[in-house]
DOKETOR-317874 format. One record per residue (C-alpha): residue number from 1; x, y, z negated; residue in one letter; chain. Coordinates in steps of 0.1 Angstrom, whole numbers. Last residue first. Layout:
BEGIN
<pt finu="NUM" X="X" Y="Y" Z="Z" seba="A" panu="A"/>
...
//
This chain:
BEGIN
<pt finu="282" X="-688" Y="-241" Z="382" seba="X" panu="A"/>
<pt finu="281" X="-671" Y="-267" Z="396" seba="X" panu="A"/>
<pt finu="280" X="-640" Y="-241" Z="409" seba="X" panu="A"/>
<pt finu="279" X="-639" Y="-223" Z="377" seba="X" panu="A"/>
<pt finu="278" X="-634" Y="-256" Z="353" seba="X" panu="A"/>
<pt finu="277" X="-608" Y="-269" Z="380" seba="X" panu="A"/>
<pt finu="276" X="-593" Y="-237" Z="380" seba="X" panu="A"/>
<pt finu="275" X="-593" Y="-229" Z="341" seba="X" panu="A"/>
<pt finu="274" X="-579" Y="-265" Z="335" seba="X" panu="A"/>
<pt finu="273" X="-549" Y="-265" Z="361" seba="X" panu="A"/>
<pt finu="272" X="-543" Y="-229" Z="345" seba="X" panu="A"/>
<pt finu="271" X="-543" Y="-249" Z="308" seba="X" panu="A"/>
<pt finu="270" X="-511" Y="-270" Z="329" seba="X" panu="A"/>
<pt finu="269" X="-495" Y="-242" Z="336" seba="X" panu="A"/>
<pt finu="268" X="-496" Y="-224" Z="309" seba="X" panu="A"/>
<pt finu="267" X="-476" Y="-256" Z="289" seba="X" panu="A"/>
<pt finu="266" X="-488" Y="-286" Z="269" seba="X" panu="A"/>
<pt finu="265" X="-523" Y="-288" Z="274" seba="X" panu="A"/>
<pt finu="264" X="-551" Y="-312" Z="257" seba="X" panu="A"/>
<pt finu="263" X="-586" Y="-309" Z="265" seba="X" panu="A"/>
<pt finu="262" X="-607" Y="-316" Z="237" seba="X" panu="A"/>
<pt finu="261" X="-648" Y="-322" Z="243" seba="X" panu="A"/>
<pt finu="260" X="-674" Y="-318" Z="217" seba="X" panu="A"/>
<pt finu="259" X="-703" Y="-323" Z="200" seba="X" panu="A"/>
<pt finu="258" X="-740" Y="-329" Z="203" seba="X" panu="A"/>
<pt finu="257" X="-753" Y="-366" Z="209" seba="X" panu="A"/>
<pt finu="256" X="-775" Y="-366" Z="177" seba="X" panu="A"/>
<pt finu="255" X="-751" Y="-393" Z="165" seba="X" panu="A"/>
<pt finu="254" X="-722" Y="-369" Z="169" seba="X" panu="A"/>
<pt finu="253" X="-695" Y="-375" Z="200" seba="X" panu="A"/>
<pt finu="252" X="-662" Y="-360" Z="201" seba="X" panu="A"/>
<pt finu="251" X="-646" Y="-365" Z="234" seba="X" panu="A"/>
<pt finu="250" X="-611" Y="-362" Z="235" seba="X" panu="A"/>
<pt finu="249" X="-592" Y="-357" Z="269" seba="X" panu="A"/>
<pt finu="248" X="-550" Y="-359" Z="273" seba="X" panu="A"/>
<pt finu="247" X="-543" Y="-342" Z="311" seba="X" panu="A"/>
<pt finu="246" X="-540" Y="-358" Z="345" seba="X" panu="A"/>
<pt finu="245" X="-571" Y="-347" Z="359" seba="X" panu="A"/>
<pt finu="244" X="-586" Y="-380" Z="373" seba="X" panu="A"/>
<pt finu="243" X="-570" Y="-402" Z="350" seba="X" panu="A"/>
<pt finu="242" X="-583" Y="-378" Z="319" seba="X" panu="A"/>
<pt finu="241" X="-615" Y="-378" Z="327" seba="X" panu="A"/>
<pt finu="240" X="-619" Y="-419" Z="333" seba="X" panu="A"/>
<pt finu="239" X="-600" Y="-424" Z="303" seba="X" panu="A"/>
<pt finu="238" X="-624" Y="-402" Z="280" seba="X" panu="A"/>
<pt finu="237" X="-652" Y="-417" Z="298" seba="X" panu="A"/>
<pt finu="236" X="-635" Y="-453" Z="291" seba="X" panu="A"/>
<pt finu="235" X="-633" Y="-444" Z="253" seba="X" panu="A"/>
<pt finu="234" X="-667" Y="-426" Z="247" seba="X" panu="A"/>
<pt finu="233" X="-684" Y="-462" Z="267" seba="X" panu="A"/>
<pt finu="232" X="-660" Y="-482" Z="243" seba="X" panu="A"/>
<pt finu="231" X="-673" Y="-460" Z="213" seba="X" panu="A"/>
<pt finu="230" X="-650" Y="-450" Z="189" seba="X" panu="A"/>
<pt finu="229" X="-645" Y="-476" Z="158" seba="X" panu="A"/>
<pt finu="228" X="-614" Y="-486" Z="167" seba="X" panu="A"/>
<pt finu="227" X="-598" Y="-455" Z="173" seba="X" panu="A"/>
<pt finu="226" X="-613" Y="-441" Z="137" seba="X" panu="A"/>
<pt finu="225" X="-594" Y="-469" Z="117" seba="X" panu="A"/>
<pt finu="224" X="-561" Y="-461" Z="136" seba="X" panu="A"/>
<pt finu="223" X="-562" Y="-423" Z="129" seba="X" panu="A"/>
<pt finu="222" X="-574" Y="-435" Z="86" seba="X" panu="A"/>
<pt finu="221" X="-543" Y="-462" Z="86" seba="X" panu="A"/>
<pt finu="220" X="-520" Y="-431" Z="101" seba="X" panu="A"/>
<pt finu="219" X="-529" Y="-407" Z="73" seba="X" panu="A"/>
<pt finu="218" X="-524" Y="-432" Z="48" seba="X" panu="A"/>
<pt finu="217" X="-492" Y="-442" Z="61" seba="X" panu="A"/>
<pt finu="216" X="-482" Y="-408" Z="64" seba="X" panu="A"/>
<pt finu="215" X="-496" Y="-401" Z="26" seba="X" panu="A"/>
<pt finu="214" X="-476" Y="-428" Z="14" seba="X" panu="A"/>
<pt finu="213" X="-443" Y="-415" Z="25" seba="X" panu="A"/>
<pt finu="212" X="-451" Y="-382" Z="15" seba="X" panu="A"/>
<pt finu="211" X="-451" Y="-396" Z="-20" seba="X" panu="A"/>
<pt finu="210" X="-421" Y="-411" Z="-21" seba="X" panu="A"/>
<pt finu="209" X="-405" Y="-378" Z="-9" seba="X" panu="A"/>
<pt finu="208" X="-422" Y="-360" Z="-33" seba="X" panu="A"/>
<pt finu="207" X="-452" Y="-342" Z="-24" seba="X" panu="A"/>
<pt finu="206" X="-455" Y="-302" Z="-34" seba="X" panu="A"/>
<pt finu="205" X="-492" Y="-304" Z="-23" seba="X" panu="A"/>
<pt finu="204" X="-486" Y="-273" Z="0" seba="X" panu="A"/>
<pt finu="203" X="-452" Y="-281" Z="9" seba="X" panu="A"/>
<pt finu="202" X="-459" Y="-318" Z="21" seba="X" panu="A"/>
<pt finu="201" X="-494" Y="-306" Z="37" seba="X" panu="A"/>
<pt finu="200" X="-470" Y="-284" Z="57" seba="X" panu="A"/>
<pt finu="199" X="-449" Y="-310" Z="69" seba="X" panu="A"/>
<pt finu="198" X="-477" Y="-329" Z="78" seba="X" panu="A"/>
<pt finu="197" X="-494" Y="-304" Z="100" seba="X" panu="A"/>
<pt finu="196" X="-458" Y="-299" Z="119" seba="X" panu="A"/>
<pt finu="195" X="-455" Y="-338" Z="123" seba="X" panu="A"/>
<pt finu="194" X="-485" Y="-341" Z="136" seba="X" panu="A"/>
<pt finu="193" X="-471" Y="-362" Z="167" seba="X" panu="A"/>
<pt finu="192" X="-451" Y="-380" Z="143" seba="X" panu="A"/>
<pt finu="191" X="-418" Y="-396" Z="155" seba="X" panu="A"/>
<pt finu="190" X="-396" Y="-383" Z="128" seba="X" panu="A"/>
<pt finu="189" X="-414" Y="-373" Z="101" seba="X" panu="A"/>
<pt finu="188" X="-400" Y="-392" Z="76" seba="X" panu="A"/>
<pt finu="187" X="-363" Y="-382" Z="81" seba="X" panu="A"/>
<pt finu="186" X="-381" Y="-346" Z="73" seba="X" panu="A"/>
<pt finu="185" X="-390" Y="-354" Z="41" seba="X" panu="A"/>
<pt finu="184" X="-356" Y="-368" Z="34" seba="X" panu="A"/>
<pt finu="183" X="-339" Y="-341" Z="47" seba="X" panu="A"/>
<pt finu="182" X="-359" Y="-319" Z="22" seba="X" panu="A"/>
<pt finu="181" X="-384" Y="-297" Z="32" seba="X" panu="A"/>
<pt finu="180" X="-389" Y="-260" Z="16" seba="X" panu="A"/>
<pt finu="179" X="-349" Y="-256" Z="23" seba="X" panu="A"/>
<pt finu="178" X="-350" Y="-231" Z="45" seba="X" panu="A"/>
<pt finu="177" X="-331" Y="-250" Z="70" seba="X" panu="A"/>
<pt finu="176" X="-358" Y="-280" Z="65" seba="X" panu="A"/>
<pt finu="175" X="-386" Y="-253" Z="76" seba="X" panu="A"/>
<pt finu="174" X="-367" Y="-244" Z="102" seba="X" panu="A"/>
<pt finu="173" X="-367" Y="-276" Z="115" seba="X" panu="A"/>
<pt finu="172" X="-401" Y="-283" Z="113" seba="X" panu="A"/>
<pt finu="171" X="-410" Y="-252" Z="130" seba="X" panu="A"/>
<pt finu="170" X="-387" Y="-263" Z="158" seba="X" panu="A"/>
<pt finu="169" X="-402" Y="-296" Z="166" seba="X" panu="A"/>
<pt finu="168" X="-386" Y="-323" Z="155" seba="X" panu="A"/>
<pt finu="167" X="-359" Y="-343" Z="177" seba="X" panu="A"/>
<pt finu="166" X="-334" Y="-327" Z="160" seba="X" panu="A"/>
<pt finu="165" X="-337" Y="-351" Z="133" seba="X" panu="A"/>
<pt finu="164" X="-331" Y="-382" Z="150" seba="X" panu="A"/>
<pt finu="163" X="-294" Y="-367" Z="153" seba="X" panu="A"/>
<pt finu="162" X="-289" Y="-374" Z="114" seba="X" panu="A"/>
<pt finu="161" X="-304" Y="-407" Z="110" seba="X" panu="A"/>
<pt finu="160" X="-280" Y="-423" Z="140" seba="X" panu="A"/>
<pt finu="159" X="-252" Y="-406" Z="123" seba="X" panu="A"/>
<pt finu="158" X="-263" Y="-424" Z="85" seba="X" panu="A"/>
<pt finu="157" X="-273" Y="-455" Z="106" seba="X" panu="A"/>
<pt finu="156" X="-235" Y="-454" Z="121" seba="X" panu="A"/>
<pt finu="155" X="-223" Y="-454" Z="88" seba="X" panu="A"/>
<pt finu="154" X="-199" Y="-428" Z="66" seba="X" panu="A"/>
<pt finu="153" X="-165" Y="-416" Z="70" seba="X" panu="A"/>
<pt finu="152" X="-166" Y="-386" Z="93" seba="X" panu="A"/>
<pt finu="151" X="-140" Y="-400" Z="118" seba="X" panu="A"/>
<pt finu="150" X="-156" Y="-434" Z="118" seba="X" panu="A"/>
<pt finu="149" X="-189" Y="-423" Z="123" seba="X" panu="A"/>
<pt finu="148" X="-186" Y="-400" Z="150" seba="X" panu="A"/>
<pt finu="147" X="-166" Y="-428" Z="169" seba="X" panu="A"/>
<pt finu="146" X="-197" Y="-451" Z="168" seba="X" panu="A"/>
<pt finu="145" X="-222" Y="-424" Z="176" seba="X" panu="A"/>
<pt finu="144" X="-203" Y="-421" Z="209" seba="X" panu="A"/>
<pt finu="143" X="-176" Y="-393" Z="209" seba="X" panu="A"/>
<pt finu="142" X="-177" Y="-373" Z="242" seba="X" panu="A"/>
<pt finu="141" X="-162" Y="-344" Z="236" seba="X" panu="A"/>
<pt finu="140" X="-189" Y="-322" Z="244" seba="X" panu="A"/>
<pt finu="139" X="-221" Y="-342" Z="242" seba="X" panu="A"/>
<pt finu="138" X="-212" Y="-362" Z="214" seba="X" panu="A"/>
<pt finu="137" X="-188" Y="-338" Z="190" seba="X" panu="A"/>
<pt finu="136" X="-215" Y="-316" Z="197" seba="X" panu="A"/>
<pt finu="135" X="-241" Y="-339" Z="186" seba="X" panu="A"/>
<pt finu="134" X="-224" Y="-347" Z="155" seba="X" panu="A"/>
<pt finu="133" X="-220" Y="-308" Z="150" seba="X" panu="A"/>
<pt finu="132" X="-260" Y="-303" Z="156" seba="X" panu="A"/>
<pt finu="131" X="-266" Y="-334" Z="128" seba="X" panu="A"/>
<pt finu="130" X="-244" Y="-316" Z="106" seba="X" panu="A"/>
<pt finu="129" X="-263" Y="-279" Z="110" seba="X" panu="A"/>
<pt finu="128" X="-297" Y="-298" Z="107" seba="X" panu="A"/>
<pt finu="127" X="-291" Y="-315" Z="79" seba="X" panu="A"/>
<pt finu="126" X="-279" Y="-286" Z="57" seba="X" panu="A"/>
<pt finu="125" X="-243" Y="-280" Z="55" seba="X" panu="A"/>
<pt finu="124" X="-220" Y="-273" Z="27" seba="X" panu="A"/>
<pt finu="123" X="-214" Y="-305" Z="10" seba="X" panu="A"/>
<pt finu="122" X="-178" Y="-300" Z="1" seba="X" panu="A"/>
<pt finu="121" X="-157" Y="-326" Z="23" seba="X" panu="A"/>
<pt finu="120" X="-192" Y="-323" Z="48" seba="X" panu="A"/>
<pt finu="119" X="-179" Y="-289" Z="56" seba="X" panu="A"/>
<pt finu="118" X="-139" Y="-288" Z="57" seba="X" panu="A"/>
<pt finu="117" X="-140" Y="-321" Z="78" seba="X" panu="A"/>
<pt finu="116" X="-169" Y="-307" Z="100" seba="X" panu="A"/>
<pt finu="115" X="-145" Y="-274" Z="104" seba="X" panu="A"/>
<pt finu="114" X="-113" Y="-295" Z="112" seba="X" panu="A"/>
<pt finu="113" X="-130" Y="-318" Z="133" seba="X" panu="A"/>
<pt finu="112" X="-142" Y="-290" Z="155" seba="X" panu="A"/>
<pt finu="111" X="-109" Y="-271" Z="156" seba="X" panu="A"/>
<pt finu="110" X="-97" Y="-303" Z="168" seba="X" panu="A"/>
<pt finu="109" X="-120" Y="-307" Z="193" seba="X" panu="A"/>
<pt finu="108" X="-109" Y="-272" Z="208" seba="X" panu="A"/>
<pt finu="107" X="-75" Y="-278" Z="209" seba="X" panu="A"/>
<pt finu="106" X="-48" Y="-268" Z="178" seba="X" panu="A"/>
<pt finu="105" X="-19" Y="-245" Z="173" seba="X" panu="A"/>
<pt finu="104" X="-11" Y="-237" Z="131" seba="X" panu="A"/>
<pt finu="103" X="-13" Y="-205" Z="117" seba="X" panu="A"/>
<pt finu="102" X="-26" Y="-210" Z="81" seba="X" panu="A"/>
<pt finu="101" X="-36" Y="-182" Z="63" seba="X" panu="A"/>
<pt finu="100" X="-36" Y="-160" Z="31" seba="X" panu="A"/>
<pt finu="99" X="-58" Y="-128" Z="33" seba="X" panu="A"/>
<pt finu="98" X="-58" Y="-92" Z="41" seba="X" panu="A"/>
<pt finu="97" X="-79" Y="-62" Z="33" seba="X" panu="A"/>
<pt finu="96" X="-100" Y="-73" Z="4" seba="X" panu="A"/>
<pt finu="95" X="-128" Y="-54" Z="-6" seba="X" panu="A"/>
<pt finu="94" X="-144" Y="-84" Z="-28" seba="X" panu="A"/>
<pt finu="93" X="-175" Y="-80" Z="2" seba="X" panu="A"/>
<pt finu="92" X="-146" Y="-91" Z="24" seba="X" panu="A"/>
<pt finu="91" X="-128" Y="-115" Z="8" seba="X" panu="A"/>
<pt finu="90" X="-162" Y="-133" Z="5" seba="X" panu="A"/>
<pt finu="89" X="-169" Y="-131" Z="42" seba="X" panu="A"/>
<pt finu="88" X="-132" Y="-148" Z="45" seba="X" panu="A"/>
<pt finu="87" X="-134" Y="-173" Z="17" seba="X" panu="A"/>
<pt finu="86" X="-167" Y="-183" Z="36" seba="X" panu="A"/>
<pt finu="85" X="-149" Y="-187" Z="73" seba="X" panu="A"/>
<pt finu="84" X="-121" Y="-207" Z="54" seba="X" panu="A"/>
<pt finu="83" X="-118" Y="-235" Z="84" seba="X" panu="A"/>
<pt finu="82" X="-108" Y="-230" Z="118" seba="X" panu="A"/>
<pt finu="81" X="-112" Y="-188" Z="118" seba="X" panu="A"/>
<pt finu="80" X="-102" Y="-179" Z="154" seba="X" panu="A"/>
<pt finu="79" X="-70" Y="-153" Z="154" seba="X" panu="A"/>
<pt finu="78" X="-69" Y="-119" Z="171" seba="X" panu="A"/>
<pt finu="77" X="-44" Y="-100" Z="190" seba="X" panu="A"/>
<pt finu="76" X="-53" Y="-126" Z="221" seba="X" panu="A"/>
<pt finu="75" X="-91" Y="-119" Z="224" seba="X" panu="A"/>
<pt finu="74" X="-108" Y="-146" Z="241" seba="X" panu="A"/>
<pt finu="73" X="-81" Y="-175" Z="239" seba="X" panu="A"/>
<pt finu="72" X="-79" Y="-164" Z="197" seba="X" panu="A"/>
<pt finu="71" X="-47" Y="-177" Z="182" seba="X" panu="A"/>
<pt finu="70" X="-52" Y="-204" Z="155" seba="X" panu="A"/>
<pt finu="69" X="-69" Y="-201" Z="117" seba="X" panu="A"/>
<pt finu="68" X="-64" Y="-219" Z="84" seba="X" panu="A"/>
<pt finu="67" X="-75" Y="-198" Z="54" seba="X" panu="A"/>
<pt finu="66" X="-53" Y="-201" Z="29" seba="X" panu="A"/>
<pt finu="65" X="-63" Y="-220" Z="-10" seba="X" panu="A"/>
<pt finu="64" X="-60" Y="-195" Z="-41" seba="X" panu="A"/>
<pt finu="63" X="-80" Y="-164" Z="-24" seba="X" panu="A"/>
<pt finu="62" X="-77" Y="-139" Z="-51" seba="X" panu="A"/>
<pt finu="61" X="-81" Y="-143" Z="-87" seba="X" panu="A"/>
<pt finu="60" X="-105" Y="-121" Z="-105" seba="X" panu="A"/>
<pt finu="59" X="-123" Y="-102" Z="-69" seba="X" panu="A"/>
<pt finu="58" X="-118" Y="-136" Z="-56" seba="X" panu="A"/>
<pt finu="57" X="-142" Y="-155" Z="-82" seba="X" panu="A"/>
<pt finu="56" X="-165" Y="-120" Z="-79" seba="X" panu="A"/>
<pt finu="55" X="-169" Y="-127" Z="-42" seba="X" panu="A"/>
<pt finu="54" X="-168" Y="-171" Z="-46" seba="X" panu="A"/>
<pt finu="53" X="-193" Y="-165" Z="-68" seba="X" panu="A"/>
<pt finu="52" X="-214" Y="-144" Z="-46" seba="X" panu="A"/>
<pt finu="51" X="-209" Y="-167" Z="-16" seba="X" panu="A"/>
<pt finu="50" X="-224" Y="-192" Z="-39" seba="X" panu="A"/>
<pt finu="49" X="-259" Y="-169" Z="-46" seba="X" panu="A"/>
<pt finu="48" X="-257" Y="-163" Z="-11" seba="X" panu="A"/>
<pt finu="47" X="-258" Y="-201" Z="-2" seba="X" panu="A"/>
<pt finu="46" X="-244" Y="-196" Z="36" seba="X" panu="A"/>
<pt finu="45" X="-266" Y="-201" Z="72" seba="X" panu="A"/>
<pt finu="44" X="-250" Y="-214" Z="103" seba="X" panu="A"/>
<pt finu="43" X="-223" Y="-241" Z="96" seba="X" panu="A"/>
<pt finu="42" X="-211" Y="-261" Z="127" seba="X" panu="A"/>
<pt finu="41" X="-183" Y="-234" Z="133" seba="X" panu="A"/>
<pt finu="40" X="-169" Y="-244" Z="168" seba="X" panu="A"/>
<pt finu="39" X="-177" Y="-209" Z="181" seba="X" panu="A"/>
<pt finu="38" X="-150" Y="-200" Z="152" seba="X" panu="A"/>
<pt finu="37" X="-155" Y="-167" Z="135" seba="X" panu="A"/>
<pt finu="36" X="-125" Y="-139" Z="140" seba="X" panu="A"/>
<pt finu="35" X="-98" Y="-132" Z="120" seba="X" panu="A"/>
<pt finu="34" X="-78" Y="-94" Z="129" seba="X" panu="A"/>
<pt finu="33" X="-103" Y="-73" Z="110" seba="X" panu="A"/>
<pt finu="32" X="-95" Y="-97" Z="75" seba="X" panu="A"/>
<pt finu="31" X="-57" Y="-84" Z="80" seba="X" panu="A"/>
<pt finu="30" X="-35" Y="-114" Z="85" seba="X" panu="A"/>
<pt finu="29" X="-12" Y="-130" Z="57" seba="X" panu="A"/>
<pt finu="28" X="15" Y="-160" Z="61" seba="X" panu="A"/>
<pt finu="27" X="16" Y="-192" Z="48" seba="X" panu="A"/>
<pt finu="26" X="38" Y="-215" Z="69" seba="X" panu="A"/>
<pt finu="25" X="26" Y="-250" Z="69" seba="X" panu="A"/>
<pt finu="24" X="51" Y="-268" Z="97" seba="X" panu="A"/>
<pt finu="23" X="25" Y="-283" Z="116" seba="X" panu="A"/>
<pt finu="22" X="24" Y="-318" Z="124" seba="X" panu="A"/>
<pt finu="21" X="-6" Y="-326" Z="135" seba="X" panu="A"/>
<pt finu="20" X="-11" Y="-354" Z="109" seba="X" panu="A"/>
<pt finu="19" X="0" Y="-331" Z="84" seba="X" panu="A"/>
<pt finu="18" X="-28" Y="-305" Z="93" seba="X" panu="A"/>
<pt finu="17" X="-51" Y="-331" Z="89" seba="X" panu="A"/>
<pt finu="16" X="-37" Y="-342" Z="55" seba="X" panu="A"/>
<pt finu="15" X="-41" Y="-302" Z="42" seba="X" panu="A"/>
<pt finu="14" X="-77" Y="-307" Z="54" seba="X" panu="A"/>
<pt finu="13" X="-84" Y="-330" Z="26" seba="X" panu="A"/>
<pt finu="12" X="-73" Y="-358" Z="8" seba="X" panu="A"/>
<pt finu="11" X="-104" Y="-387" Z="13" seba="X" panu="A"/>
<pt finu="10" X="-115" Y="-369" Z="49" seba="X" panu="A"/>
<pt finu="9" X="-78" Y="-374" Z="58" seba="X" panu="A"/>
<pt finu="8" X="-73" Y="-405" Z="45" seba="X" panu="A"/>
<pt finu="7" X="-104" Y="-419" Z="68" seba="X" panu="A"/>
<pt finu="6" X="-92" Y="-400" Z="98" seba="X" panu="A"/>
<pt finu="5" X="-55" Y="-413" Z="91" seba="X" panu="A"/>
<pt finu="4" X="-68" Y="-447" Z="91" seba="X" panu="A"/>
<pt finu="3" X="-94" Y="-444" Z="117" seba="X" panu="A"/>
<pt finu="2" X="-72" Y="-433" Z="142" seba="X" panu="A"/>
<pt finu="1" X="-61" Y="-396" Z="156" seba="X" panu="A"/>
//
């Protein structure tokens, strides 16, 4: 498939895919038992106030557009949902027993286009669910960042962008797929080591995006003003500890020489190291 059709595609919609793999569009009708959902489905979590629309738009109107489907390799008397999965669970709750479809015979990256294409046409996943079916497309059907952007339609820095994302850590990312972040907060907090303690400072003082921008680079002026004023005999002891048992130390010195010492850990094993060396000294 090439850029041009790719790009007309995205513009017209999926019916311009299926053209371009020339299917002959027969609409026929399954029963909603005999669909099944797509491993290939990038989108996760559904708006239920929308999927309650789309219920009680059915329930007046039935299902106007078909859902496009292909035969199951799993289970041969069913049919893998390629794009529709929503009309579907809505056809359900509306008490349907069989809907409109599509048959048409398609590869696995295809059925991943086609379910991308569907998604990001109507703006239906979060930006962790696109970023994970970029990185599919990536890893599994190896598209570079380059390709990825030409077939959805937008730049490479918007693709680039999109996968930095999943390097947050997990409670950051759930926090953006239940919406209390925005993408933008969490574009932001790419590359913080606090990014979880920032996140939640971004929720708790309701910060715009603008906003959280300057409190990061607030936040990082204060963490570079207290490195340079820590003492260079506190600094090399710290270095000195931490060379000789391999793990992050911070001293915390007061002026009346109480205070504390940090040992960072990233695993058990690694606090085990600490409760042996601490035990076998002591």
């Amino acid at each position: 498939m090439d850029s041009t059709k790719i790009k007309k595609g995205l513009g017209r919609g999926l019916s311009s895919l299926i053209g371009d793999l020339k299917t002959e569009i027969n609409i026929n009708k399954l029963l909603i038992s005999d669909l099944v959902r797509s491993k290939y489905q990038p989108r996760k979590l559904f708006d239920e106030e929308k999927l309650e629309e789309l219920t009680n738009s059915i329930k007046e109107r039935g299902i106007i557009q078909p859902i496009i489907v292909r035969k199951s390799k799993e289970d041969k008397s069913k049919h893998e949902i390629i794009a529709g999965e929503r009309r579907w669970l809505a056809a359900q709750r509306a008490g349907l027993h069989e809907v409109p479809v599509v048959i048409t015979e398609v590869d696995d990256l295809k059925s991943l286009e086609f379910a991308i294409v569907e998604n990001v046409q109507r703006n239906d996943l979060n930006a962790i669910e696109e970023a994970q079916a970029y990185k599919r497309l990536i890893n599994d059907f190896s598209y570079d960042q380059e390709k990825v952007a030409k077939f959805i339609g937008k730049s490479r820095s918007h693709i680039t962008n999109c996968l930095r994302l999943l390097s947050l850590p997990e409670e950051v990312l759930k926090l953006l797929e239940l919406k209390k972040i925005t993408a933008g907060h969490a574009k932001i907090l790419v590359g913080l080591e606090n990014s979880v303690f920032v996140a939640k400072k971004i929720i708790e003082k309701n910060l715009s995006v603008r906003q959280a921008e300057r409190f990061v680079k607030i936040f990082k002026i204060k963490k570079q003003s207290l490195k340079k004023l820590k003492d260079p005999n506190m600094q090399s002891l710290e270095n000195s500890i931490a060379d000789k048992i391999g793990l992050n130390v911070l001293i915390k010195n007061k002026k009346n020489n109480s205070g504390s010492i940090l040992f960072e850990y990233k695993d058990i094993d690694q606090l085990t190291k600490i409760i042996d060396i601490i035990k076998s000294n002591y």
